[in-house]
C-alpha positions as CSV (number, residue, x, y, z in Angstrom):
1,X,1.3,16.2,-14.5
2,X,-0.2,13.2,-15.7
3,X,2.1,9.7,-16.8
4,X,0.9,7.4,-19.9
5,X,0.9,3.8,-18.8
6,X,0.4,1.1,-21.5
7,X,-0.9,-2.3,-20.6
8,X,-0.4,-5.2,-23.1
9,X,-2.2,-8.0,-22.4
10,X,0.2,-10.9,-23.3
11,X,-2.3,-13.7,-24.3
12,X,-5.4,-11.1,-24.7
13,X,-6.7,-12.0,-21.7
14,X,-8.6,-9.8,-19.0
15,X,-7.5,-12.6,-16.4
16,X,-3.9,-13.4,-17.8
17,X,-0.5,-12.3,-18.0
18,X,0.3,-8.3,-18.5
19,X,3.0,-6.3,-19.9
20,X,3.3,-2.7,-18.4
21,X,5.2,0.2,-19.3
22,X,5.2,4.4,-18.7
23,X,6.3,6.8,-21.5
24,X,9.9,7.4,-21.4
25,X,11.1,5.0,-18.5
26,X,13.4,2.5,-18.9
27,X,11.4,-0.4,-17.4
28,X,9.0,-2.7,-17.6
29,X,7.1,-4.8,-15.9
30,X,5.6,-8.4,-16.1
31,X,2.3,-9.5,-14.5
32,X,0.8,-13.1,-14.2
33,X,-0.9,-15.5,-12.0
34,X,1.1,-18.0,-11.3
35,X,-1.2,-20.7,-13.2
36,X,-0.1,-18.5,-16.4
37,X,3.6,-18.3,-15.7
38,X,4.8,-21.8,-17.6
39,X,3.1,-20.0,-20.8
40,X,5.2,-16.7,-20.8
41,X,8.3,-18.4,-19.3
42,X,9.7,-18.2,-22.3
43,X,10.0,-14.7,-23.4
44,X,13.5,-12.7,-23.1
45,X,12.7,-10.4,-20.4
46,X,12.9,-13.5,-17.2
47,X,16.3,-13.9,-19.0
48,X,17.2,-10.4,-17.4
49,X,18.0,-9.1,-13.7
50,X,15.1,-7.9,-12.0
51,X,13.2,-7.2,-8.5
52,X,10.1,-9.7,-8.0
53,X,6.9,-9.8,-5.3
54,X,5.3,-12.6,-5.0
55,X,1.4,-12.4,-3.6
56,X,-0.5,-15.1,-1.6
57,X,-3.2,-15.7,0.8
58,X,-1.8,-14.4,4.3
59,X,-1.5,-16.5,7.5
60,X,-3.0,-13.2,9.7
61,X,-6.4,-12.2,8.8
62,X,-5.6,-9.0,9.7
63,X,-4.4,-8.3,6.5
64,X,-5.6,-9.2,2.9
65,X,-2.6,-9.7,1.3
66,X,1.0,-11.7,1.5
67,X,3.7,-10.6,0.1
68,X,7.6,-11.8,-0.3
69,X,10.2,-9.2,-2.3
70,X,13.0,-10.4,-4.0
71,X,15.9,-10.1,-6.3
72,X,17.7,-12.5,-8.9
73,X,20.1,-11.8,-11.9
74,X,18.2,-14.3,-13.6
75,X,14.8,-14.2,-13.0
76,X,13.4,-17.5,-14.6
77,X,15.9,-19.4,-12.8
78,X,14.7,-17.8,-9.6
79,X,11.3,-18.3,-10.5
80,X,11.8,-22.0,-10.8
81,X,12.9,-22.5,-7.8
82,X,10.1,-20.5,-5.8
83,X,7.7,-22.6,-8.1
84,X,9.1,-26.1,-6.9
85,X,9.5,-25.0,-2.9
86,X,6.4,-26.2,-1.0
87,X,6.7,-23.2,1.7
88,X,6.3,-20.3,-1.4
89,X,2.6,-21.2,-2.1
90,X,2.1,-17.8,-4.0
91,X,-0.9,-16.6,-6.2
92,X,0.1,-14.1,-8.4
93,X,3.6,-12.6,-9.2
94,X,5.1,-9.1,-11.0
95,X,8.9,-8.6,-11.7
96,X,10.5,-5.2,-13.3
97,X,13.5,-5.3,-15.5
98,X,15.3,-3.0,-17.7
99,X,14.1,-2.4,-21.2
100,X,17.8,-1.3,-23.0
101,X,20.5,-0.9,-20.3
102,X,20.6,-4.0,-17.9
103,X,20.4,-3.4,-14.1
104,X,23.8,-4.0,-11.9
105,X,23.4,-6.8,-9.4
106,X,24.1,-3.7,-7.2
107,X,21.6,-1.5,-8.4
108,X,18.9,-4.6,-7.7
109,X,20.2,-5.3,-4.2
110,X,19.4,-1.6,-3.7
111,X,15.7,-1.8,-5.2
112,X,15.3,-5.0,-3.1
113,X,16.0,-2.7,-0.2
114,X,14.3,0.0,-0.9
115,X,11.1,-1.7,-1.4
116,X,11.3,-4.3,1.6
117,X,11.8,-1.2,3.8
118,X,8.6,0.9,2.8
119,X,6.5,-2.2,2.6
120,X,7.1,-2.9,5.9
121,X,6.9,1.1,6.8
122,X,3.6,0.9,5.1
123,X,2.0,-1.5,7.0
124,X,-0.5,-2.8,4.7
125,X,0.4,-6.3,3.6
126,X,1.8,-9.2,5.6
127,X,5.5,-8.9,4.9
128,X,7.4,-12.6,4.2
129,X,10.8,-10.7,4.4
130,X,10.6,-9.8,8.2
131,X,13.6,-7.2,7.6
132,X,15.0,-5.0,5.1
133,X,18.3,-6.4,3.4
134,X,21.2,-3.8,4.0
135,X,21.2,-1.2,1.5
136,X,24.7,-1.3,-1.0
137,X,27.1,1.4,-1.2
138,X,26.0,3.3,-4.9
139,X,27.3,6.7,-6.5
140,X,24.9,9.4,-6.1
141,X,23.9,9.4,-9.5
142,X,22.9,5.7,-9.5
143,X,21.1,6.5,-6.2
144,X,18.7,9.0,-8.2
145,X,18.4,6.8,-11.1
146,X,17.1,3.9,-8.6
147,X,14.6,6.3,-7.0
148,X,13.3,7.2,-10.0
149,X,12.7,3.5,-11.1
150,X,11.3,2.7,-7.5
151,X,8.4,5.7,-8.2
152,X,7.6,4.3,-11.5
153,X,7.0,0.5,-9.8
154,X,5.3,2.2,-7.1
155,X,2.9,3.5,-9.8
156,X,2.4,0.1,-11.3
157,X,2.0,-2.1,-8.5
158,X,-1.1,-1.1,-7.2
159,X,-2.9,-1.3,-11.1
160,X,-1.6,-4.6,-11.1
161,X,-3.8,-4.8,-7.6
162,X,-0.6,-5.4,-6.0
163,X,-1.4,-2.9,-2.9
164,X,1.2,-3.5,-0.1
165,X,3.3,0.3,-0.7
166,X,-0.1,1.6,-0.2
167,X,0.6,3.3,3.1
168,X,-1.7,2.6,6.0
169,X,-0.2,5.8,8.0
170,X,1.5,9.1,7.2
171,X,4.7,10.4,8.6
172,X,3.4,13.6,10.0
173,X,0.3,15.3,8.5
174,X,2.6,18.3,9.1
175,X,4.8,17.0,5.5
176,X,1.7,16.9,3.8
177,X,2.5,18.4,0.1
178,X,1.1,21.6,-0.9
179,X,-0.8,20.7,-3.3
180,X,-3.0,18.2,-0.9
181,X,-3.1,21.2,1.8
182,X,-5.0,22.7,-0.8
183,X,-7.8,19.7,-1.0
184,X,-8.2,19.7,2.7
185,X,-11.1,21.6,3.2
186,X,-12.2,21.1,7.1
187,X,-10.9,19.6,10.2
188,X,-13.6,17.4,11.6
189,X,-14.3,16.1,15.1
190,X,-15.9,12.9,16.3
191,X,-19.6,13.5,17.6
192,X,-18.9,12.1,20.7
193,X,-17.3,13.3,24.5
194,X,-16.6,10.2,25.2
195,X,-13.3,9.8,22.7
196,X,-11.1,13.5,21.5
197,X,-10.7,12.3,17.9
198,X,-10.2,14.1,14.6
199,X,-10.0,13.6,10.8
200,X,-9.0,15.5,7.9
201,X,-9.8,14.5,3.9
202,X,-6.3,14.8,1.7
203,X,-6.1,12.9,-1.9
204,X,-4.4,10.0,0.3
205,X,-7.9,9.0,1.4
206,X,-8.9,10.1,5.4
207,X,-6.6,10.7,8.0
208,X,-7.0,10.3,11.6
209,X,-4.1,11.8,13.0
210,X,-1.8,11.0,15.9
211,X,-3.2,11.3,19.2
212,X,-6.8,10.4,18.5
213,X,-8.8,8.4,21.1
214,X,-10.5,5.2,20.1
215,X,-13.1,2.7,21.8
216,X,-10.9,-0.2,23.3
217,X,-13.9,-2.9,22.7
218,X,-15.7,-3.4,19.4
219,X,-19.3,-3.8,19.5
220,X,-21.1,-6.9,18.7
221,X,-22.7,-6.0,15.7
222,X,-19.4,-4.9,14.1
223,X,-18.9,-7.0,10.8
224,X,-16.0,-9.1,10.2
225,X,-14.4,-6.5,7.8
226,X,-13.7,-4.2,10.5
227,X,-12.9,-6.7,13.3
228,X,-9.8,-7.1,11.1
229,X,-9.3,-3.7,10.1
230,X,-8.7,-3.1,14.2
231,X,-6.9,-6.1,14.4
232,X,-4.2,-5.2,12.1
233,X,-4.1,-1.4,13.1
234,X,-3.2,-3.0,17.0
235,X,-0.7,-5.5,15.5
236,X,1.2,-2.6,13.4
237,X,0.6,-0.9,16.8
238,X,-0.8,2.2,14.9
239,X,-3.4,1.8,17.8
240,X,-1.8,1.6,21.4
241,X,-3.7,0.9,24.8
242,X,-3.6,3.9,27.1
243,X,-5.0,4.1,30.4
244,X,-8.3,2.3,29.6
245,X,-8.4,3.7,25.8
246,X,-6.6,2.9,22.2
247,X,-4.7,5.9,21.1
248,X,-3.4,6.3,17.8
249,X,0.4,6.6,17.7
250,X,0.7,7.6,14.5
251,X,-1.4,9.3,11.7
252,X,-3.9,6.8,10.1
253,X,-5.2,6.5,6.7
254,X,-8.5,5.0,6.1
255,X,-10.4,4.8,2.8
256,X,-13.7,6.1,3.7
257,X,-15.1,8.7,6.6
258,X,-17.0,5.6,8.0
259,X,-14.0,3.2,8.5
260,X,-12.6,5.7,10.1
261,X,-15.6,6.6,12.6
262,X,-15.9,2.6,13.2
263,X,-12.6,2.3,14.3
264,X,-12.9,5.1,16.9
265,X,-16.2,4.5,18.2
266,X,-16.1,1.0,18.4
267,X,-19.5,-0.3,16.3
268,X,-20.8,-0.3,12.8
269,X,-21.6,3.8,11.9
270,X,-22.3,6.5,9.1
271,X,-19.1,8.3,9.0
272,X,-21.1,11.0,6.8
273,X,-22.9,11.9,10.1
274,X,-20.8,11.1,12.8
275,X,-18.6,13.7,11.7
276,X,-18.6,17.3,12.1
277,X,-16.5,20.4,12.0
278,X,-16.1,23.6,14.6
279,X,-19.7,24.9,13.9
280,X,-21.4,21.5,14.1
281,X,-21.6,21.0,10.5
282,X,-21.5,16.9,9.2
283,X,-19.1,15.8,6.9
284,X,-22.2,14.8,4.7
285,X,-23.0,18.7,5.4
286,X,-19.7,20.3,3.9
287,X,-19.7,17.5,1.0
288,X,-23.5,18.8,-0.1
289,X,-21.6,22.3,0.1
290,X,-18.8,21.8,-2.3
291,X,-20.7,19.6,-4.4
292,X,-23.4,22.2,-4.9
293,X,-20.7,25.2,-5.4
């Protein structure tokens, strides 16, 4: 089932600050680069309690985004202070509050949590908060309201190109949903005996799953993209050395058959033709296929 989300542009700006909501949620969300923020400071909702990210330039090239989490019963005095510390040189921010019923100082600390916890599980984004704040003791019921909220913000934080829940890996392709097990439509196999690696297409993007072999060296030729793409995979240790080889210790998610191919084989390819399934048929093959049915 689809979900309604409105964007208001606060200053009717394509660049500027945003206003988000979805149809019957309680919360709302405020975008802005930070050189906008002194110009919507003023509206009610950074009176309010709230969870904030903050989004910079990161310190690891490995990774194309920084980002710190937070929490503050007032979130223009918090803001303040992050804006006159030297050390939080941040680009952009978002923060969600409550629309009608304010949020408990409880029931942020447990968002804060929550989100600090599968950002770092996610392994996308260079993480300021290092570990995940203790979660609070909450009723049951304000446990499932939370969640709730958290899967709303994790629908508007990456249209707000805030992309750090994005998850670079799944748990185990085996707790797939049904309905993705139903987009799969072949298991394919790296052209090559020199590496036992496999991918599989699911509406998360391209998954290379545990176990896969990869080139240890990267060719030359490979651009700078990649170079980093490898470099954070090794740092997350999603890619692990093994007897000569990189091994992937945990299922992968890449966003295109070629990234995916590039990483394993070590060199610039065309992930459209360097995969193929049981009967020797390319990815590019089976894609014709469907497209054609």
């Amino acid at each position: 089932m689809g979900k309604k989300l409105t964007v208001y542009m606060i200053d009717g700006t394509e660049y500027g600050p945003r206003l988000s909501e979805i149809g019957n949620w309680v919360g709302k969300a405020i975008y802005s680069p930070r050189a906008a923020i002194n110009k919507i400071m003023n509206r009610a909702e950074f009176d309010n309690p709230g969870i904030y990210c903050l989004k910079g330039d990161p310190t690891d090239d490995a990774f194309d985004e920084k980002i710190y989490i937070g929490e503050a019963e007032n979130i223009r005095n918090r803001l303040k202070q992050h804006l006159s510390d030297p050390n939080k040189d941040f680009k952009e921010l978002i923060f969600f509050v409550s629309k009608d019923e304010l949020l408990t100082k409880t029931q942020i600390k447990y968002l804060e949590s929550r989100i600090v916890q599968l950002a770092l599980e996610a392994k996308t984004a260079q993480i300021e908060n290092g570990t995940s704040p203790s979660l609070p003791t909450l009723h049951e019921a304000d446990i499932s309201d939370m969640e709730y909220f958290l899967d709303q913000m994790k629908l508007i934080l990456p249209v707000m190109g805030f992309k750090f829940l994005i998850s670079s890996t799944v748990k185990q392709i085996e707790n797939i949903s049904q309905t993705e097990k139903e987009i799969i439509q072949e298991t394919y196999f790296i052209k090559t005996k020199t590496f036992k690696a496999s991918m599989i297409e699911t509406d998360q993007g391209y998954i290379v799953p545990k176990g896969s072999e990869a080139k240890k060296e990267l060719s030359p030729s490979c651009t700078d993209t990649y170079r980093s793409m490898r470099k954070k995979l090794l740092e997350t240790k999603i890619l692990i050395e093994e007897d000569g080889k990189l091994t992937f210790a945990e299922d992968a998610i890449f966003n295109s058959p070629s990234a995916a191919s590039n990483m394993i084989l070590g060199r610039n390819s065309n992930g459209f033709t360097e995969w193929v399934n049981k009967d020797g048929k390319t990815f590019k093959d089976i894609q014709e296929r469907i497209m054609n049915n």
